[in-house]
C-alpha positions as a printed Julia matrix, in Angstrom:
445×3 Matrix{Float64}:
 -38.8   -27.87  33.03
 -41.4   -29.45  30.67
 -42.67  -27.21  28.28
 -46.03  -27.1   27.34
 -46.67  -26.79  23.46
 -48.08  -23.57  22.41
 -51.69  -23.9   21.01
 -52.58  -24.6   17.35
 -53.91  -21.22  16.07
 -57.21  -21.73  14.43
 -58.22  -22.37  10.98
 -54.42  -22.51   9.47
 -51.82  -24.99   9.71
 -48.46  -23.34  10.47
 -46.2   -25.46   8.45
 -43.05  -27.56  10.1
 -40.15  -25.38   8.14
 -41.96  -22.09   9.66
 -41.87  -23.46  13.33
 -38.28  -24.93  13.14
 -36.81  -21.05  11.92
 -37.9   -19.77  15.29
 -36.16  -22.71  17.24
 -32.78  -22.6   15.29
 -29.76  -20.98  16.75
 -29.28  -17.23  16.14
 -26.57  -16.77  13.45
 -25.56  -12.98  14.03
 -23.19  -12.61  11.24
 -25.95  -14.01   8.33
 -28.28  -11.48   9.48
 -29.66   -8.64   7.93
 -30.8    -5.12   9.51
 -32.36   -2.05   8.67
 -30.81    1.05   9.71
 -33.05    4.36  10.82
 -33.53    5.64   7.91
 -34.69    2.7    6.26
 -31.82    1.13   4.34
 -31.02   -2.44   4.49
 -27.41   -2.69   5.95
 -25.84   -5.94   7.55
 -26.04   -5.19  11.8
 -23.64   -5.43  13.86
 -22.54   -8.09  16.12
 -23.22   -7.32  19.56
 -20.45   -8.73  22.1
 -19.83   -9.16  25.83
 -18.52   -6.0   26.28
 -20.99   -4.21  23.92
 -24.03   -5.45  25.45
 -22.82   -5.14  29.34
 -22.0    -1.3   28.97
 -25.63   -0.48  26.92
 -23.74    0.14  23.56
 -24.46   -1.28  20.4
 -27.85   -3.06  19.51
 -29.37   -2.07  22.48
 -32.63   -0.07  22.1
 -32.56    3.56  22.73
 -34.86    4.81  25.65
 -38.07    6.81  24.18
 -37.18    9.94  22.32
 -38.17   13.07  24.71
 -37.33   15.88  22.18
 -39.75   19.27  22.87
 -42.7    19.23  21.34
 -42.56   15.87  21.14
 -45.68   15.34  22.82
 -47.72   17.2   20.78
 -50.31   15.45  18.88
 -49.99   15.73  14.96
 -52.86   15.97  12.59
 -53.74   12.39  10.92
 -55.01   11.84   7.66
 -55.96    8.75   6.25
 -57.03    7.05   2.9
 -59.58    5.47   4.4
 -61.16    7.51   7.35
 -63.97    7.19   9.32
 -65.06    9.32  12.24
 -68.66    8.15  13.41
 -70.5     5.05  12.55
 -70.23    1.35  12.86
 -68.68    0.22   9.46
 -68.0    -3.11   8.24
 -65.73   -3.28   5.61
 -65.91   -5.76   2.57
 -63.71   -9.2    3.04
 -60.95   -8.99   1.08
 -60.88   -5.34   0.64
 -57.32   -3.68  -0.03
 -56.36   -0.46   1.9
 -53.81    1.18   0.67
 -51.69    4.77   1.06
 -48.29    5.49  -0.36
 -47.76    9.71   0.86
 -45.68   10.56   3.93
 -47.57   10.93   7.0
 -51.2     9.41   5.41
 -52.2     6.21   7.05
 -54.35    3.45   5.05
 -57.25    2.98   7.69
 -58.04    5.68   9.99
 -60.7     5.47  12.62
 -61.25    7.89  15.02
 -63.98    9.34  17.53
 -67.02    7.2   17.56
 -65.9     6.29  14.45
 -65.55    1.84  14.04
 -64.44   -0.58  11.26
 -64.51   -3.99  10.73
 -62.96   -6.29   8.48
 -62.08   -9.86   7.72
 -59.23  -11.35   5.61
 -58.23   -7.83   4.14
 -54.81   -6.52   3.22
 -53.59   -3.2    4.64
 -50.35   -1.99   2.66
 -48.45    1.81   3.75
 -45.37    2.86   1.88
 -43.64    6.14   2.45
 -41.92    7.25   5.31
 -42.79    9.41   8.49
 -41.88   12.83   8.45
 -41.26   12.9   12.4
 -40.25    9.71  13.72
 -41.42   11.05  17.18
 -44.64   11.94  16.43
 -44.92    8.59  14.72
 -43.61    6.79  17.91
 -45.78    8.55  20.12
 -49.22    9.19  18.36
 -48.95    6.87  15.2
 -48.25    9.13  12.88
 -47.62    7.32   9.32
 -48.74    3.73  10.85
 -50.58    1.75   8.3
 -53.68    1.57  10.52
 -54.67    4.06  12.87
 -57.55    3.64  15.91
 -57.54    8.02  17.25
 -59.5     9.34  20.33
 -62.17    6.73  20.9
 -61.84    5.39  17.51
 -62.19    1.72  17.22
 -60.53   -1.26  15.05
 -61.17   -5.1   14.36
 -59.33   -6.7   12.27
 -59.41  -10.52  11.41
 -56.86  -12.39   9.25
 -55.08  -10.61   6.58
 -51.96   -8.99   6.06
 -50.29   -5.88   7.41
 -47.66   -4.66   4.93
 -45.38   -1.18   5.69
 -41.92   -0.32   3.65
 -41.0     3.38   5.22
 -39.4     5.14   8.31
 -41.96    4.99  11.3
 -44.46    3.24   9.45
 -45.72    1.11  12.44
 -48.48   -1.38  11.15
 -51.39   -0.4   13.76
 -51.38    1.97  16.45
 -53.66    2.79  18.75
 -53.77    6.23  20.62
 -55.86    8.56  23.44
 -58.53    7.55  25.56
 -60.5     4.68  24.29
 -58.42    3.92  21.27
 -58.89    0.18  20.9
 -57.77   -2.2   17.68
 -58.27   -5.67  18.01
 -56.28   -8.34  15.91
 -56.64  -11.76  15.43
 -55.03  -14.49  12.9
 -53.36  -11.28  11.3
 -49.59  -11.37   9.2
 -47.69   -8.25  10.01
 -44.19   -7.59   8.45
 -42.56   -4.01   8.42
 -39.21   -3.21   6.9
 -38.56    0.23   7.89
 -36.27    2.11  10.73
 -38.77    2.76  13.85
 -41.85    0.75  12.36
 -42.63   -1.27  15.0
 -45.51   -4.48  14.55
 -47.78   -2.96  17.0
 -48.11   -0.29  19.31
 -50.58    2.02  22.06
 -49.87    5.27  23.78
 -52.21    7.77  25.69
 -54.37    5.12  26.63
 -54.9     2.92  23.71
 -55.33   -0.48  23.81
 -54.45   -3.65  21.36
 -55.27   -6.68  21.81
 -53.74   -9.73  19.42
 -54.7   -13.4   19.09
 -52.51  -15.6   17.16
 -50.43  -12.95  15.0
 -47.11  -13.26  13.49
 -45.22  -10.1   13.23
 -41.98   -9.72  11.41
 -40.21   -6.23  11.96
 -37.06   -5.82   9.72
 -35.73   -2.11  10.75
 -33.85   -0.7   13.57
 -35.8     0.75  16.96
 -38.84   -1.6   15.37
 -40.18   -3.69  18.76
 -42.71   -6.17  17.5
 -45.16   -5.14  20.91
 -44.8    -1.74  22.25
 -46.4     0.82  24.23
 -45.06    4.64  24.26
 -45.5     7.71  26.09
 -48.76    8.34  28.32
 -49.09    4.59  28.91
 -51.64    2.21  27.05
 -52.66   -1.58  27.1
 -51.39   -4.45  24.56
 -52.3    -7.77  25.47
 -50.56  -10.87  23.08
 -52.05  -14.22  23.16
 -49.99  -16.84  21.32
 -48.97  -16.23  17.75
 -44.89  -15.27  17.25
 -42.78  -12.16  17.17
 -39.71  -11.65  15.12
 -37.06   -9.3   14.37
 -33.9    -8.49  12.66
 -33.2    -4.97  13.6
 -30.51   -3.65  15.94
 -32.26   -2.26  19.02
 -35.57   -4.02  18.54
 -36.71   -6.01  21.46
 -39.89   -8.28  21.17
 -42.07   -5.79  24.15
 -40.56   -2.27  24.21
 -43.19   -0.71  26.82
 -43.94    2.47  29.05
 -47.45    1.4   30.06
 -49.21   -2.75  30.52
 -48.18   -5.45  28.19
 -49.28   -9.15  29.34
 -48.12  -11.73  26.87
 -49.06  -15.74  27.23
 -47.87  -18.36  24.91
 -46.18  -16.79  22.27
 -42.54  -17.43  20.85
 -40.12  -14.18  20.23
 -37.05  -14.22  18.54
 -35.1   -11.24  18.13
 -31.99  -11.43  15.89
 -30.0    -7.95  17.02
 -31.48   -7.13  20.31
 -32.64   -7.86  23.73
 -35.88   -9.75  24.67
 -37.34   -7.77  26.28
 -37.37   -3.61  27.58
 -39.35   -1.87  30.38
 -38.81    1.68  30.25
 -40.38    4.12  33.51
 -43.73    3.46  34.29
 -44.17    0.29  32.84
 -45.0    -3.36  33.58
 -44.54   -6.86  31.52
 -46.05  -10.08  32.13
 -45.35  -13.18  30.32
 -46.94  -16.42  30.97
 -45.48  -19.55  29.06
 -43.56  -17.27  26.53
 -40.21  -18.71  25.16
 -37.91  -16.1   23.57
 -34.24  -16.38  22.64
 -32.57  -12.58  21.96
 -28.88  -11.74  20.29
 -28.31   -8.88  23.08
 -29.41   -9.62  26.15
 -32.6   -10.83  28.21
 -34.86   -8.25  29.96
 -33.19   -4.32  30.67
 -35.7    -2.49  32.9
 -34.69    1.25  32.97
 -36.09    5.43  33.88
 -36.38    7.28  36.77
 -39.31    5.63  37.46
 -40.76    2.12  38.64
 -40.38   -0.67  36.11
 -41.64   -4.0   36.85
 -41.38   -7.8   34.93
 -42.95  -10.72  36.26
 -41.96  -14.14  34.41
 -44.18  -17.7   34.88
 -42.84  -20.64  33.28
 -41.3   -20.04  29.55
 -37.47  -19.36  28.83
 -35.0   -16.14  28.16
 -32.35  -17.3   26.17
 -29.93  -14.66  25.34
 -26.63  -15.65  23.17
 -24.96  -12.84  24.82
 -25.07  -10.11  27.49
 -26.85   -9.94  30.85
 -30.4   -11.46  31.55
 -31.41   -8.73  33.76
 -30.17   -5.42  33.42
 -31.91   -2.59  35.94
 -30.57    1.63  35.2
 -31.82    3.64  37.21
 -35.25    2.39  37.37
 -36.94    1.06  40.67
 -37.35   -2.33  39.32
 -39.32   -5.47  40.32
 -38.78   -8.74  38.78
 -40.33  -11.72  40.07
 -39.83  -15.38  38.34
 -41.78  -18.37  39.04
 -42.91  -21.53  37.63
 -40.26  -23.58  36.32
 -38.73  -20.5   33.99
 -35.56  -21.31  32.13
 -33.13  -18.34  32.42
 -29.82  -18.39  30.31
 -27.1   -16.72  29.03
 -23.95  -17.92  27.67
 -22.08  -14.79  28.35
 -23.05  -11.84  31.04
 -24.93  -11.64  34.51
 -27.35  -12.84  35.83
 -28.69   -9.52  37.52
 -26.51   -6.48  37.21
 -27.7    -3.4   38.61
 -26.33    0.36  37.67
 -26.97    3.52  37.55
 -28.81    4.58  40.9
 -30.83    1.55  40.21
 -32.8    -0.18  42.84
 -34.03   -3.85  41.91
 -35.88   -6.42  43.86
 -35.83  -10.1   42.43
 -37.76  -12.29  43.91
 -37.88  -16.39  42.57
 -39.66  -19.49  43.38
 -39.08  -22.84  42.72
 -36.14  -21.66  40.19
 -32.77  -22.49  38.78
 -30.49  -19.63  38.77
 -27.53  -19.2   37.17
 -25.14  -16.19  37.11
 -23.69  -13.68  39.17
 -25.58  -11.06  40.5
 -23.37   -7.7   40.3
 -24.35   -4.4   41.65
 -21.91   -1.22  40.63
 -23.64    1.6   41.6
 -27.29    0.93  43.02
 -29.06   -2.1   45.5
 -30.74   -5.09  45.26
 -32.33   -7.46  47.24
 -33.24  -11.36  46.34
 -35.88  -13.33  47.88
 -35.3   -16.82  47.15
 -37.89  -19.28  48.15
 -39.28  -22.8   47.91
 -36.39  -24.93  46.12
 -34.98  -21.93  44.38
 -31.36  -22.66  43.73
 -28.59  -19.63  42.94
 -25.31  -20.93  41.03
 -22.98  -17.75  40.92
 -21.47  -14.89  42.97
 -23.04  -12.2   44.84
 -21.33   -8.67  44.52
 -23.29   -6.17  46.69
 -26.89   -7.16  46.96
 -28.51   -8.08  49.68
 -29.9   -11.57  50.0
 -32.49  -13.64  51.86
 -32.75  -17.23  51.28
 -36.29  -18.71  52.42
 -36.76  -23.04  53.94
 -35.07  -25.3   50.81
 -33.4   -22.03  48.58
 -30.11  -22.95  48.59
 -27.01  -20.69  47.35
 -23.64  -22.7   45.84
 -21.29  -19.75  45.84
 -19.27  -19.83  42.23
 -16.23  -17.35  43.53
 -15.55  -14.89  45.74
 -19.1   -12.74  47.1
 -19.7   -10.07  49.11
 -23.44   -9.41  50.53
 -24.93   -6.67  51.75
 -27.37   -8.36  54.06
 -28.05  -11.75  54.6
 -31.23  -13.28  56.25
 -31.99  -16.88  56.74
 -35.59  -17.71  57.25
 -38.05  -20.5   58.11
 -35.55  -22.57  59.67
 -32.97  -22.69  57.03
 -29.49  -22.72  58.57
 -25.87  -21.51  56.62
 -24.89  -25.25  56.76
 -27.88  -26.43  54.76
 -28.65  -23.23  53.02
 -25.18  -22.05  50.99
 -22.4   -24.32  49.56
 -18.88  -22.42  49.73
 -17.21  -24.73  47.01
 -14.08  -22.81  48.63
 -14.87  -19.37  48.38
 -15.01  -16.15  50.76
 -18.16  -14.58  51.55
 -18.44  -11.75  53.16
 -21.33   -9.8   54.87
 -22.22   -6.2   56.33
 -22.41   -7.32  60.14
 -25.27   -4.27  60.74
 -27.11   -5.72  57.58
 -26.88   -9.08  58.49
 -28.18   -9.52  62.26
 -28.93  -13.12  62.2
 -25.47  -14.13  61.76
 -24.74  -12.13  65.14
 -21.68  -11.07  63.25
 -19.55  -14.45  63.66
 -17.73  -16.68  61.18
 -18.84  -19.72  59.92
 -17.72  -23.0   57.79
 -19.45  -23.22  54.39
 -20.47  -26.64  53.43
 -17.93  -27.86  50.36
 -15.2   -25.82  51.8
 -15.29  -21.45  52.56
 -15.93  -19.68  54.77
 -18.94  -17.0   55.66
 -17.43  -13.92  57.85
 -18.33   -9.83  58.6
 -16.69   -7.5   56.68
């Protein structure tokens, strides 16, 4: 695939050296990460095994503790609760006590401001409430309350001091040509819950600590939308989009040093459009008792290690299209666990990777000229006109369903393996044995 270049963000020139950090190879060992409570400590290295049974830079699901829903009273250095205000350029927020955010905007309450700088030190005294309502984040949009911010920087050093947060109905910040960098535990770059919405244009955000997404969305669902700009961290468990509710992101890089790309907990959904992202841990995990959903058009997931798609639990639905560059140099391609149930669907791809299901199903729709370059252990599989599977050892289907026209001669290349299929699944095949082309053979179980 030919990759497009991402836009020029307006009015600043991005410098080569800053471009060319994103694109180099991850170097676990050099990195630094916080831990939760803030300290700087070196992470550790996640590995094959690590990353394919959840342990170890992973990101832990949303905490759920009682009372955790509860919304906490907000205070903030600068408040406003009615009005339209427009703040000076240039103006400097700041707030340095536990719990008290810099800006705070809430009810009718709206403020405006160009080129400012927003600085929050001092840590959360509930890392729940500030993961859920924004408790301690540097700038806080409440209940209606409304934010705009353009250019300037975001600065937070401190436990759960997420740089801006917007929560409850109508909650709305708006960022664009912004700097964010946090440094502690659970301060994530930006986040919505309850309904709030954020929308960025061209911002760089730089999260340092542990369980500190870049993008996220918590508890009682909310909106972020990310248009270009790029997303950084160094923190174990701190994917680039950590969401429970709608997150679309289109052109805009993501590198995460000590964590998966990406996370979809219950109830949410991810789009990316044109986003590249390489991740230490692991591509996408979609997880919860709920439905989870990732859709994926042009762009790359490069993970140095562990699976590209990981589904627990959740009903999942992935769909990839457009050219998008999938890879992994150690894990599966799709591995499904835990009750899961996943449905992959890709177009016009190149695949490659097993696809392993342990306790769960899955079904893959491959169309156009989709090709699949691994095994198949227990999902189900239907391969559409030109999709063609080359079997890379040993595979066992569920089902398999050949449509418009395709035929197991032209449609799967044994390369010597056994594949086997659930006759009752599989009525098409009519339950006999065939020849794969390249050597194999295709037979019921």
């Amino acid at each position: 695939m030919k990759y497009q270049g991402l836009p020029r963000r307006p009015g600043r020139r991005r410098t080569a050296t800053a471009v060319s950090v994103l694109l180099l190879p991850l170097t676990l060992s050099s990195l630094a990460g916080c831990s939760d409570d803030g300290s700087t400590a070196a992470p550790p290295v996640a590995s094959p095994a690590a990353t394919a049974s959840g342990a170890r830079c992973v990101t832990d699901p949303p905490a759920s503790e009682e009372g955790a829903d509860a919304t906490p009273a907000a205070t903030g250095a600068y408040a406003r609760e009615s009005g339209d205000k427009a703040a000076p350029r240039k103006k400097s927020f700041r707030a340095k006590k536990r719990d008290v955010s810099a800006v705070l905007v809430s009810g009718s309450g709206q403020v405006s401001t160009r080129d400012s700088k927003i600085s929050k030190r001092g840590s959360t005294t509930s890392v729940d409430a500030s993961g859920n309502h924004g408790l301690n984040a540097a700038a806080l949009a409440r209940d209606g309350g409304r934010l705009a911010l353009s250019g300037g920087k975001l600065i937070t050093k401190g436990k759960g001091a997420t740089a801006v947060f917007a929560s409850g109905k109508d909650a709305r910040a708006t960022l664009s040509g912004n700097i964010i960098k946090t440094t502690g535990g659970s301060a994530r770059g930006v986040s919505a819950s309850y309904g709030g919405e954020v929308g960025l244009t061209y911002v760089e955000v730089d999260t340092a600590g542990a369980q500190a997404a870049p993008v996220a969305v918590g508890p009682g669902g909310g909106k972020v939308t990310v248009s270009g700009g790029t997303m950084t961290s160094a923190g174990c468990g701190s994917p680039g989009v950590q969401t429970a509710g709608d997150v679309s992101v289109k052109g805009t890089l993501f590198d995460l040093a000590n964590s998966e790309a990406f996370t979809v907990e219950s109830g949410g959904s991810l789009s990316l459009k044109d986003v590249r992202a390489t991740a230490a841990a692991g591509g996408v995990v979609l997880r919860g008792e709920d439905t989870a959903s990732f859709s994926m058009t042009g762009g790359s997931v490069q993970a140095a290690d562990g699976d590209l798609f990981s589904v627990r639990q959740a009903v999942a639905d992935i769909e990839v299209r457009g050219g998008a560059e999938l890879k992994t140099k150690g894990g599966a391609l799709l591995r499904v666990r835990d009750k899961g149930i996943a449905t992959f669907t890709a177009d016009n791809e190149k695949l490659k990777g097993d696809v392993l299901v342990s306790n769960g199903s899955a079904t893959l729709d491959l169309t156009g000229s989709t090709r699949l370059d691994g095994a198949v252990a227990g999902a189900s599989l239907t391969l559409d006109g030109r999709a063609k599977w080359s079997v890379a050892k040993d595979s066992w289907v569920k089902g398999l369903e050949l449509n418009s026209g395709a035929s197991v001669a032209d449609s799967i290349d044994g390369n010597g393996y056994s594949v086997t299929y659930d006759r009752s699944s599989s009525p098409g095949l009519g339950g006999r044995t065939y020849r794969l082309n390249g050597g194999g053979t295709l037979r019921p179980a």
